[in-house]
N, C-alpha and C positions, 0 to 999 in steps of 0.2 A: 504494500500500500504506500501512493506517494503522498504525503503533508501535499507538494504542489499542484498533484494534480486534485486536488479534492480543493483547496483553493482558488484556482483556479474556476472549477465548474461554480464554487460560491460566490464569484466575482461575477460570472458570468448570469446568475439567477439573481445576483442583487443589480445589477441594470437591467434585466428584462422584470423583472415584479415587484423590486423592492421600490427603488429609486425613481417611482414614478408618480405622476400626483397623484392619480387617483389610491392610491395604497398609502401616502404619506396621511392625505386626507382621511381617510378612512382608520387610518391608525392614532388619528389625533381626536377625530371625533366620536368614534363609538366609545369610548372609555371618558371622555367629557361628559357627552351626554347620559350613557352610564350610570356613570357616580354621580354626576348632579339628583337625576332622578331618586335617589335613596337619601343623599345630603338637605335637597328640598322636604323631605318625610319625616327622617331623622334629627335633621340638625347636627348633633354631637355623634362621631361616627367613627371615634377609636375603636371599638368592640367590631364596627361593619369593617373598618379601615383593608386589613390583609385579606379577608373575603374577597372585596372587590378590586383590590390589584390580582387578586389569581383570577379571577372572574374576564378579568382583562386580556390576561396572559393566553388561558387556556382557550377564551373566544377566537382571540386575536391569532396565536399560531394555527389552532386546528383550522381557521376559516382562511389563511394566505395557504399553507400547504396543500389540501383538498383544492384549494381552487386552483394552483397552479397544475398540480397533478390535473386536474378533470380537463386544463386546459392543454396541458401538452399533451394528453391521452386522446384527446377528440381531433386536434390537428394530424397527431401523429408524430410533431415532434420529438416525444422520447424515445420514438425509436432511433431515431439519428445520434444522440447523446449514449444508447446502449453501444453501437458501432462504431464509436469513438474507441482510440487503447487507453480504456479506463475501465476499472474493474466496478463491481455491481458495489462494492462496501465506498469505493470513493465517491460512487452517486448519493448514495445513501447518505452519508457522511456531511457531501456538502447539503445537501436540503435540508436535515436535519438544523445545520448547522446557521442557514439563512432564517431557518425558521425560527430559532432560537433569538437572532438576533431581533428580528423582526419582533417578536414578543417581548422581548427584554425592550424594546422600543415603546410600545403601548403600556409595558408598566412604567416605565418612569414617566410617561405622560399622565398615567393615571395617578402613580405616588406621589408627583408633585401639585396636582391638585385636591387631593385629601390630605395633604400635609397640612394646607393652609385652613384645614375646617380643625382638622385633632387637637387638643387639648392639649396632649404629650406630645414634645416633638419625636420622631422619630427614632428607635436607638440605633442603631446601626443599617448604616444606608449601604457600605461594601457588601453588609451580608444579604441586606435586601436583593442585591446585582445578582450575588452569586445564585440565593436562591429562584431568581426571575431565571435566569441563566437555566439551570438545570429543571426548573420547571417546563421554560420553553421547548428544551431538549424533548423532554417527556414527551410532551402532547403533540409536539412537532413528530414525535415517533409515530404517535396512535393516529393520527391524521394518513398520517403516509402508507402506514399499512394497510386502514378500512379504504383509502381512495386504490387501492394494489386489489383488493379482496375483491370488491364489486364490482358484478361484469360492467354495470351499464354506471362512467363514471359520475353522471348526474347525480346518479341516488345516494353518493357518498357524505353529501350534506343531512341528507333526510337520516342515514344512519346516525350521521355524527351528535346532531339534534336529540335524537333517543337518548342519546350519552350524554351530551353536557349539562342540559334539562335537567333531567336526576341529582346529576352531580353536586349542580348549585345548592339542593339541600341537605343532599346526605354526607356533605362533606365539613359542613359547618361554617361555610361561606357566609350563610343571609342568617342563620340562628344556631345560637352554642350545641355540640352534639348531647352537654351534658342538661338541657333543658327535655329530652327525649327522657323516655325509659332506657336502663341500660341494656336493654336486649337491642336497641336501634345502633349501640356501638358497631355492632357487628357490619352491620351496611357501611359503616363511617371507615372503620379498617377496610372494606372492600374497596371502598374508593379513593381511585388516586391522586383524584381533586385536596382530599384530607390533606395530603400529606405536603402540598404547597402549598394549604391553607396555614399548616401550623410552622412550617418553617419560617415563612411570614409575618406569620405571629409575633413569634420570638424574635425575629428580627427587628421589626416595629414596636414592638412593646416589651419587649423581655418576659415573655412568661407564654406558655402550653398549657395547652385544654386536654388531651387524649394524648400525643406525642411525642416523644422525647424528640427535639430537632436534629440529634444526630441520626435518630434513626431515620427520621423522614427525609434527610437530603440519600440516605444508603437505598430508600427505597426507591426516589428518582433516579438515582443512577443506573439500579438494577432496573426499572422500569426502559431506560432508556437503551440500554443494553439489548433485553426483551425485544424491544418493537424492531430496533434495529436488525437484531438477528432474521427474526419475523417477516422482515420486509424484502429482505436480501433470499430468504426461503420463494419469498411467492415469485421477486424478480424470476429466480431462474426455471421456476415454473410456467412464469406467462411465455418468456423469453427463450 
């Protein structure tokens, strides 16, 4: 595997999807209007605050990755990018990798406008990055897979929707998991929204609900690890 050529194809996906207005715009505005929408309701919105930066992240990656996929699947572009001397983990690798930025994009657009409503300023804005970072990764993974899985690439929004839907509340996003009975834990560990909810957490406010934060960032990795394998599986199935 080359560092360059996996940079290279990420250079080359951030001038065709990233670096363009309408994606700039869109990565500025749905997490504005977002978090205003709850900010207007709420007011005070420490406790909503890491919710809806994950809320951001995970909207934000999984909806630029699926769409890029559905779009070079429907041109046929990807197949030109397989026939390149580039192996399937360097594709992988860079998407993954554009996506992540891309989301780490749309949280600090989101963080720095619910900074200016919280109460507490923020504790730690590095670890916030890191964990936007590896959250991106994440969801940027699961994006990339379900848009791989589905013959017909359109329908990959409609899946992805099924998923993130749930997500928003079984992860502790919009209400604390520990307001549930604790049999609803169960759903909360299933989901891997949870665990970019609470690394978040911690990182904005110093303190966990369900999570220990080191384990939550071991289980995006492994998460990301997962989809990545997963997706390089089905590459060489379609291909």
């Amino acid at each position: 595997m080359s560092s360059l050529k996996v940079l290279t194809i990420a250079r080359k996906e951030l001038k065709e999807y990233v670096l363009k207005p309408g994606s700039i715009s869109w990565g500025v505005v749905f997490p504005i209007v977002f978090t205003l929408a709850f900010i207007v309701r709420f007011g005070d919105i420490d406790h909503l605050a890491p919710g809806l930066v994950s809320i951001s992240i995970v909207f934000g990656t999984t909806s630029f990755v699926a769409s890029s996929i559905i779009f070079e699947r429907r041109l046929r572009t990807f197949e030109r990018l397989l026939v390149a001397p580039v192996s399937y983990i360097e594709i992988i690798l860079a998407k993954l990798l554009v996506g992540s930025l891309f989301g780490l994009f749309v949280a600090l657009v989101s963080l720095a406008l619910v900074s200016h409503f919280m109460v507490y300023p923020v504790w730690n804005v590095p670890m916030v990055v890191g964990y936007a970072f590896l959250g991106g990764l994440a969801f940027s993974g699961l994006a990339l897979y379900i848009s791989l899985v589905v013959e017909n690439p359109i329908s990959a929004m409609t899946w992805l929707n099924l998923l993130r839907l749930p997500m928003m509340f079984t992860s502790g996003a919009i209400a604390s998991l520990l307001l549930f009975p604790r049999w609803f834990l169960i759903a909360g560990y299933l989901t891997p929204m949870t665990y970019l909810v609470e690394g978040l957490r911690f990182s904005m406010l110093k303190y966990t609900e369900v999570v220990h934060p080191v384990y939550s960032a071991l289980i995006l990795i492994f998460l990301t690890l997962l989809f990545t394998y997963l997706s390089i599986e089905r590459l060489k199935n379609l291909y």
